[in-house]
N, C-alpha and C positions, 0 to 999 in steps of 0.2 A: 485709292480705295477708301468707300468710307460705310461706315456698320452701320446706318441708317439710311436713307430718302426715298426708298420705295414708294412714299405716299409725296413728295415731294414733286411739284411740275414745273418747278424754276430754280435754276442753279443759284447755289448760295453767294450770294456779293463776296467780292474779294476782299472785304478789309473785313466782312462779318468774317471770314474764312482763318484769317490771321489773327483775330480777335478772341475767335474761339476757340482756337488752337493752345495746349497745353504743354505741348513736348519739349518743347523747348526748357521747362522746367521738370517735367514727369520722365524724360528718359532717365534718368536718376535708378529711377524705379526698375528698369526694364530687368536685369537679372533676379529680383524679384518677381515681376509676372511673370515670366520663363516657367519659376520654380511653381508657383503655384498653377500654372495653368499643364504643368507636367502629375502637377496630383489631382488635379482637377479631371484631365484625362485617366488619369489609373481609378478616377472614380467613375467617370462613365465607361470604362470597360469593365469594371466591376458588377455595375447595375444593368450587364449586354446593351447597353443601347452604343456603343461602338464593339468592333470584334479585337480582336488580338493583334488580328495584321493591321487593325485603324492603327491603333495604339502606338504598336512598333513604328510605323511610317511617322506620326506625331513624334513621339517620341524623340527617337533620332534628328527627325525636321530640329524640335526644341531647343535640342542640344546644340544642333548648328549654330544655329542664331544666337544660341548663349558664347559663343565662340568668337562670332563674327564682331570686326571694328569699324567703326563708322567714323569717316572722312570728316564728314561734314551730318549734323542731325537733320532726318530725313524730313519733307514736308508732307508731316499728317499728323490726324487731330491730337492724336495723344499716344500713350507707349501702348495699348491696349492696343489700337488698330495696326502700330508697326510691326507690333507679334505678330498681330491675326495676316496681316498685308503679308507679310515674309511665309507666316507659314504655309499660305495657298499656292505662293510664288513656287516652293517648294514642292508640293505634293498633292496640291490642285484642288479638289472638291472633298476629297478626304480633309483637307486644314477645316475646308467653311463649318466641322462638324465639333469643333473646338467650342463652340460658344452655348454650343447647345445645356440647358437646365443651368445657364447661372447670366451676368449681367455685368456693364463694366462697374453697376453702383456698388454690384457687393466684389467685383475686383480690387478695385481702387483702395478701397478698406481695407483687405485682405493685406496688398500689397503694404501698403503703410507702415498696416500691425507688421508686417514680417522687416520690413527696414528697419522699424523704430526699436524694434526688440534686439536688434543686432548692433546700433549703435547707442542703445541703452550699457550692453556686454561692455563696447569700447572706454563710454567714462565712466562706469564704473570701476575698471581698470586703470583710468588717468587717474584718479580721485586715489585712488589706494596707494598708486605708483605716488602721488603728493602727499599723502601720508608718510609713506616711507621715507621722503627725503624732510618732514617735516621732525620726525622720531629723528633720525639721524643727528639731525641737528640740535637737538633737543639734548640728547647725550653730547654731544663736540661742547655745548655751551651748557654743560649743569652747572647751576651753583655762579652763574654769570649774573653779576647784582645788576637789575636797571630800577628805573621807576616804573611803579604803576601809575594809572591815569584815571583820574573820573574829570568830566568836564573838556579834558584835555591842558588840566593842572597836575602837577606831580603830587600823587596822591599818598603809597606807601611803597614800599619796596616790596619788590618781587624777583623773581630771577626770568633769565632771557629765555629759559628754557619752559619756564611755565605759560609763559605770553604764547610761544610757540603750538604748544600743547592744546590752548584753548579754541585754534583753529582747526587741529587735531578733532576735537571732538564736535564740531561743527560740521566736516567733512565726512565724520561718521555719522552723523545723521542725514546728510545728504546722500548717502551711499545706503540707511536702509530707504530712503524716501523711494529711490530709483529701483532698487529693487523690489518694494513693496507695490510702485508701480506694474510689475510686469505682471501681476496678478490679473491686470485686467488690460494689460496691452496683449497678453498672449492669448487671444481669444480667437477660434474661428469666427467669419461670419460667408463664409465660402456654403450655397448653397441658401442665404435668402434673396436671392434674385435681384429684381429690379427695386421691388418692397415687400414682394406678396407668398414670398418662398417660391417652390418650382413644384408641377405636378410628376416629372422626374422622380424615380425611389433611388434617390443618392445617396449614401452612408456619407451622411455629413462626418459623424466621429470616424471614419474611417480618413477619410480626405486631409481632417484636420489634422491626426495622429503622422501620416506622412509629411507634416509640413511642420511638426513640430509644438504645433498647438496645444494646449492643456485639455481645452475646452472647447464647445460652440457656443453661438450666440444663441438665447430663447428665444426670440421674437424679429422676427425678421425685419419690420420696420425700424425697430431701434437698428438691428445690424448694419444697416444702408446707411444710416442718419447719426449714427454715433462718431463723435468725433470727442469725446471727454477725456480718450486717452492722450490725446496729442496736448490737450487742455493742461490734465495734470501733467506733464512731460513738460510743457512751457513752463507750469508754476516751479516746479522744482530747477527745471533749470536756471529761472529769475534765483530763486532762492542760491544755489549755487554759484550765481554772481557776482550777489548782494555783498555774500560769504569774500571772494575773491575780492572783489570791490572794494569792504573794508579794510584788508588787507594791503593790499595795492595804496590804498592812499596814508596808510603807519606807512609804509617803505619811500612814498612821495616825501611825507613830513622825516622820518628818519636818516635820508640822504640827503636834504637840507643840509647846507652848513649850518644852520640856527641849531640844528639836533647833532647834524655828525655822526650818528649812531652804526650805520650801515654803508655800505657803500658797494654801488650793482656794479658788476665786473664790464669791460669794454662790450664784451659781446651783446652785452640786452641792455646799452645807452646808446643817444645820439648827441650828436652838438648840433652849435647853433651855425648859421649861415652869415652870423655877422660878430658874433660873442667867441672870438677864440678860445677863453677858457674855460666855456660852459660844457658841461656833461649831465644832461638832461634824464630820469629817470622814465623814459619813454614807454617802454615795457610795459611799466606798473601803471602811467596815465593813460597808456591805449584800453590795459583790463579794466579800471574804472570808466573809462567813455564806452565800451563798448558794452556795457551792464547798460545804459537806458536803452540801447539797440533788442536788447533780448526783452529787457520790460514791453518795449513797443511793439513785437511780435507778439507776444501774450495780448494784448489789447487789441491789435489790430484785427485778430481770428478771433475775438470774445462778441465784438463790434460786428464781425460779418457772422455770426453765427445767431446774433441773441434774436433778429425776428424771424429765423426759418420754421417756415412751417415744415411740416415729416410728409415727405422721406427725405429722398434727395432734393438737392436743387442747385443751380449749377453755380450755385454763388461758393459753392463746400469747395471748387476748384480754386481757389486762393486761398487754401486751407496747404498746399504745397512748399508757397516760398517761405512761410515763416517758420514750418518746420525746417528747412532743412536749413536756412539761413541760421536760427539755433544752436541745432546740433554743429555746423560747420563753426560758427563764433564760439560756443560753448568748448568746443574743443581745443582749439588754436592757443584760446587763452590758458585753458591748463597744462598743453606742453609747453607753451612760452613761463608761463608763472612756474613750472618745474626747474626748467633751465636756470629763471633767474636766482632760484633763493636759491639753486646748487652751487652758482658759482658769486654769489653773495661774500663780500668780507662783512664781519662784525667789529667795531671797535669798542670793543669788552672797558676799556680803560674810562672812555668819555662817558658812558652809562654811568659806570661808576660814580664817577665826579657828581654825574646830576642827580646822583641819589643822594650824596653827600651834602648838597648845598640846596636842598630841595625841601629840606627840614620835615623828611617821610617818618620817622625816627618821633612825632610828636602824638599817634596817636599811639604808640606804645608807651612814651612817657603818661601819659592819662592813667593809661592800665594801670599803670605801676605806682599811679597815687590811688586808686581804687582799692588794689591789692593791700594798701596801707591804711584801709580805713573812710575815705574821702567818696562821695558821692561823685558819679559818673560826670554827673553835670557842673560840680566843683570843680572837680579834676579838667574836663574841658576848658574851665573857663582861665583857669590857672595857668592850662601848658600855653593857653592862645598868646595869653599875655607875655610866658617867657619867651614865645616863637618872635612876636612883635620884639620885645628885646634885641633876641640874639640877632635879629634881620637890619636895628638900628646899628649894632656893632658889627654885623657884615660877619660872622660866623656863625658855623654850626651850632646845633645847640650844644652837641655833648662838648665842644672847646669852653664853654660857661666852667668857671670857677665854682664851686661846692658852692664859698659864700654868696655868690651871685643867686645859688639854685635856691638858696634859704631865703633870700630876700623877698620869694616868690610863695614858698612852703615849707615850714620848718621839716616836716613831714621829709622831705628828701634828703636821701643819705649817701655814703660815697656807693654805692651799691647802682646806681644812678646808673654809673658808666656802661655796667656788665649789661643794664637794661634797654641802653641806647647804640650799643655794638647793632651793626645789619645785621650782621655775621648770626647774632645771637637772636635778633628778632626774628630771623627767619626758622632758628631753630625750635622755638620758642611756639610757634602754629602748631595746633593739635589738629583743627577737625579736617576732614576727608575731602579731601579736594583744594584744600590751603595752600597757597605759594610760601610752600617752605622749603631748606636746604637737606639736599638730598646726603645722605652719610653714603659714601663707600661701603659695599659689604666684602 
């Protein structure tokens, strides 16, 4: 069966046939058009152009087919015709009356908005569920000294639990991004037809309100032609990756032996095929290789969309794999990234060490010749010189003898020590949002 060729006097070529064909990726969809082509109907029995008893026979038909399992996916053009195909199968010339005042261009849209909005529901759910194992952790490791990093040099000391955190609140922004999203993914456009709306008196807001919609679309050309939701849905998901991404590659560098820092439990590593001792951080490398994958669906639908002219055009039908390829990657890697940092070891001890011999500890000494009087840029230039010292004698700085520390500024006193303690630096942060050590209450 096919929803067009009345005007057609020669069968379609066989490879145009397979070429054109969509199902293959659109039955995805199908308990979606189900739904909407069940409010679709309770809209045209509303507006009498079907009766009651159409309805009921639809109706029920709908429900079947939402039931039904498929062996193998059927050969036809797309999930709209295998509805409409099954529903005639079923209940004859009453189904052919399904299509009537709407189009597949404002189905297909429809359908989309009602997927993307339910697996919008899902990761934002993932994202919070990694929040929570991110907080968890966060308290297991307070008050856990590591270094912090600019450059990807040991910069000042922080604790593990604040690093943690900072992803924390990355993932809340990507959690309201997604949900400020649905503002305009949850939109009807059921009811502007092919492009031109329908001369049908459909209670569009009626239709929509059964399917859960907020709203309808104004203008029915954009309704058919609008794909910006799926657009911003890609951007945010990019963003969400980048997020993981960074991540992913601290944990690469941190289960290093060079770092030592972490180390991923048996379940979310591999080895190698020829290196019997290797234990490979696989997990964390797949979510960063798989972050250019979701970049390249974002570009690849930006590219087929940027010279369409309005309305439809059937180039918007590869507007499918990249969504759903997205959401399918976008997901996998946040319960995988869950798994891993749940069953994550930390080795709290060797962070330690590298904060120790990291000489993090020097731009508090600066402060603490300011505090004494000494210009910011003095003090800089003084602590640099004792760091280059204590780095020729291969120690820390606070192991420096008083009279060493005098050699450099008389200005420094034994008071020195209390100001190069972690312990004490980290106490020592005031402003709002500072990596500093949490007190017991």
């Amino acid at each position: 069966m096919k929803l067009w060729g009345g005007r057609f006097k020669e069968k379609i070529a066989e490879d145009m046939e397979i070429f054109n064909s969509s199902i293959n990726v659109d039955i995805r969809l199908l308990p979606y058009d189900i739904e909407a082509s069940l409010a679709h109907a309770e809209g045209l029995k509303k507006a009498k152009i079907i009766s009651e008893e159409e309805f009921e026979q639809i109706e029920r038909a709908l429900r079947e087919i939402k039931e039904e399992k498929f062996e193998e996916i059927p050969k036809v053009e797309d999930v709209h015709t295998l509805v409409e195909q099954m529903l005639v199968e079923k209940i004859g010339d009453v189904g052919k009356k399904i299509h009537t005042a709407r189009s597949r261009n404002d189905q297909i849209a429809t359908d989309e908005r009602m997927y993307l909005r339910n697996e919008i529901f899902k990761i934002i759910d993932l994202l919070e569920q990694l929040n929570v194992v991110l907080v968890e952790l966060s308290k297991k490791y307070k008050n856990k000294i590591m270094p912090g990093y600019t450059h990807m040099q040991r910069a000042q000391p922080i604790t593990f639990s604040h690093h943690l955190l900072a992803y924390v609140e990355m993932f809340k922004r990507d959690i309201d991004r997604l949900k400020d999203s649905l503002k305009r993914v949850n939109v009807s456009v059921l009811g502007s037809g092919a492009l031109a709306g329908t001369s049908y008196d459909i209670d569009r807001t009626y239709v929509a309100s059964l399917l859960g919609f907020n709203e309808v679309s104004l203008n029915s050309i954009d309704g058919v032609s609008d794909r910006d939701f799926i657009f911003e849905f890609l951007s945010i998901a990019s963003l969400i990756m980048m997020h993981l991404s960074r991540f992913s590659e601290e944990i690469v560098l941190w289960s290093s032996q060079e770092f030592n820092f972490v180390e991923l439990s048996d379940e979310y590593s591999t080895g190698s095929s020829i290196m019997p001792q290797k234990k490979n951080p696989d997990s964390a490398e797949l979510i960063r290789g798989k972050t250019g994958r979701v970049y390249g669906n974002l570009l690849s639908l930006l590219t087929t969309m940027k010279g369409l002219p309005l309305a439809y055009n059937k180039d918007m039908q590869e507007d499918k794999e990249p969504l759903f390829d997205t959401v399918d990657t976008l997901k996998v890697c946040l319960k995988v990234f869950i798994g891993m940092l749940k069953t994550m070891r930390v080795n709290e001890e060797k962070m330690k060490q590298a904060v120790k011999f990291g000489y993090l500890n020097a731009t508090d000494l600066a402060d603490y010749l300011v505090k004494k009087g000494i210009p910011f840029r003095t003090a800089h230039d003084i602590v640099g010189k004792l760091v280059a010292y204590a780095i020729t004698k291969k120690v820390p700085i606070e192991e420096l003898n008083i009279s060493e520390f005098k050699n450099f500024c008389q200005s420094i006193d034994e008071d020195v020590y209390e100001v190069l303690d972690i312990k004490n630096i980290l106490k020592s942060r005031k402003t709002i949002g500072a990596a500093r050590w949490e007190e017991d209450v």
